[in-house]
N, C-alpha and C positions, 0 to 999 in steps of 0.2 A: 286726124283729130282724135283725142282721147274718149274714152266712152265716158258719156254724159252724168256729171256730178250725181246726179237724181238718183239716176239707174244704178249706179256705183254702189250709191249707200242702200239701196233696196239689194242688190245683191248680196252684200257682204252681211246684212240684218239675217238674208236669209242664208245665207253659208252659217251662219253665228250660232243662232238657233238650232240649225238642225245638228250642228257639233253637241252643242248644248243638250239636246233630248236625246242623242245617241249615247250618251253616258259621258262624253270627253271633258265636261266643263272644269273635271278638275286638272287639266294639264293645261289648259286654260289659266286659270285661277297660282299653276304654279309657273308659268312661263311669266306671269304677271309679278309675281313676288323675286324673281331672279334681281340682282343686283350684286353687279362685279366689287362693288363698296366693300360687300362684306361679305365676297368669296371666301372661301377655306381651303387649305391643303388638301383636306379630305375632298371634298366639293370638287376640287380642281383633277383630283386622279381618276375619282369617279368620273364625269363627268366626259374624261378626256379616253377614258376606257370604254366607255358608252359608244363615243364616234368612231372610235379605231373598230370596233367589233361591227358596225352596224354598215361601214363602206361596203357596198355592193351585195348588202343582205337585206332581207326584210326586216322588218321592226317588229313581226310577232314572234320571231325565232329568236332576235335578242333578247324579247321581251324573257321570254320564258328562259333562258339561259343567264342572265345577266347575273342572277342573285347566286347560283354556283360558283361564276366564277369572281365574285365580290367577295363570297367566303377565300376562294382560294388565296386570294389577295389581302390577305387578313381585314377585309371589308375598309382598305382603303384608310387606315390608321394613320400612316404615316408614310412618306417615301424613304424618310431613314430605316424603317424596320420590315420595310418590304427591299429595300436594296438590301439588306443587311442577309433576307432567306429568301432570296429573287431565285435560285434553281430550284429550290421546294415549290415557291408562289406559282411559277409558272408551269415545273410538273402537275401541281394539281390544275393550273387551269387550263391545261391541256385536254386534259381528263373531262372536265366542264363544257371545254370546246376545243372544240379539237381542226382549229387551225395553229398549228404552230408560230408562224409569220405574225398571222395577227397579236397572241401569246405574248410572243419575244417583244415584240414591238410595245405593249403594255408593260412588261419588266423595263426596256429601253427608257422608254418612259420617265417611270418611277424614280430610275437611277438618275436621270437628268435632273430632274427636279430635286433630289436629293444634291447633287454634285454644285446646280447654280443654289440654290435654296430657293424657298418661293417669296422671299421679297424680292429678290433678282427677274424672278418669273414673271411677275407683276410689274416691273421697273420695266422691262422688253415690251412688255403689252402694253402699258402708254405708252412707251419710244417708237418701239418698231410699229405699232396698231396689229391689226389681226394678222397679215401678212407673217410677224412673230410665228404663229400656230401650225405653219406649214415645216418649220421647223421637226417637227416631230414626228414620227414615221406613222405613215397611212393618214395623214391628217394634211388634204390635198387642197386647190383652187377652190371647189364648193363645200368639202370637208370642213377647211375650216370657220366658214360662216356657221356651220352646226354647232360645234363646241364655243364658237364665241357666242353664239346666242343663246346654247343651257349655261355657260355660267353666266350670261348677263347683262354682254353689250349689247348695244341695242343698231342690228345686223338683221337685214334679209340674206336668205339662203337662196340661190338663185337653181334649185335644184328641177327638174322637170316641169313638173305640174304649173310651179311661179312662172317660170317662163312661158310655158301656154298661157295663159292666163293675160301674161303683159301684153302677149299677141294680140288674144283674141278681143282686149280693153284700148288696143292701142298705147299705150304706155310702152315706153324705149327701154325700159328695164323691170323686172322684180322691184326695185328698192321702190322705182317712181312711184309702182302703181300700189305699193303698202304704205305708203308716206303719202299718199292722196289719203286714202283710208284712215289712216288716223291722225290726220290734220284734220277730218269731218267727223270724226267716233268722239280721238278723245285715248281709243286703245293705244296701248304700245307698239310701236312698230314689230317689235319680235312677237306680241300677241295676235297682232295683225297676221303676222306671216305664219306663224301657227295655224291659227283660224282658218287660213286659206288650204293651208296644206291639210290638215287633218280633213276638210272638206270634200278635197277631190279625192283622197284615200278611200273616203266612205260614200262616195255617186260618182261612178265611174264614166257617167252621162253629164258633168260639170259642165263642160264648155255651154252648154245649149243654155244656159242661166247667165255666165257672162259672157254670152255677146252682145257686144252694143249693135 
């Protein structure tokens, strides 16, 4: 049996908050404004450069690196004119970061998006659904629940933490137990799972609050 609707939304009030007074409310506030309606080209490469760099690294090391290698990438202008000086883009964001694989993989990228165009891009991501995302290198099975949900669909990430979590709530998946959540909030599902995740990043003692 699932953990008790009651206790559910007392936990997640309190997951919320303490995101909230730890300074996070604005990633929050901007996972809430996402809306794949009115992605952008730009939005789309950032965005998709953000997941390729952050696979199996922490988020404070991208965090602080990320703006180097956005200049390198003439901050994501275009994939025409990042294809067009893609061995300059990617020397310099070598230099930024200095995994090459990941690098190439960000120029790959670029060029794809360039080669289908991005109303092609967006034509696959209705057709195909997210499953599309894996299509592009280092953007894996929980990769690419990441990049669908910064640009905007509304996707749980079934990444560590969600999954503890679905355990210790009883719920059969991540999705279940963020779609309980904001069927009772009100929040976005992607906010919802945000929420969640940024929670147990910052209380490394999480589980002891969601057990039913």
């Amino acid at each position: 049996m699932a953990c008790d609707s009651k206790k559910l939304f007392e936990y997640y009030l309190t997951a919320r908050q303490t995101v909230i007074d730890m300074g996070y409310a604005y990633e929050l506030d901007w996972q809430d404004s996402r809306d794949v309606s009115k992605l952008t080209e730009t939005e789309f490469l950032r965005e998709a450069a953000w997941v390729i760099l952050s696979s199996g690294m922490r988020e404070t090391i991208i965090r602080r690196r990320f703006p180097m290698v956005s200049h390198a990438f003439l901050d994501w202008v275009s994939a025409d004119l990042i294809t067009q000086n893609r061995i300059v883009c990617e020397a310099r964001g070598i230099k930024a970061f200095n995994n090459p694989p990941k690098i190439s993989a960000i120029g790959s990228l670029c060029s794809k998006v360039y080669t289908l165009g991005f109303n092609e891009i967006l034509h696959r991501m209705r057709k195909i659904g997210v499953q599309f995302l894996q299509e592009f290198e280092f953007i894996g099975p929980v990769t690419k629940f990441h990049l669908a949900k910064n640009i905007g669909l509304e996707v749980v990430k079934p990444d560590r933490h969600l999954v503890r979590l679905a355990k210790l709530t009883e719920f059969s998946s991540p999705t279940q137990l963020c779609q309980e959540i904001a069927n009772m909030t009100g929040d976005k599902l992607s906010v919802v799972d945000l929420t969640l995740w940024r929670y147990c990043t910052l209380n490394n003692h999480y589980g002891a609050i969601f057990r039913g």
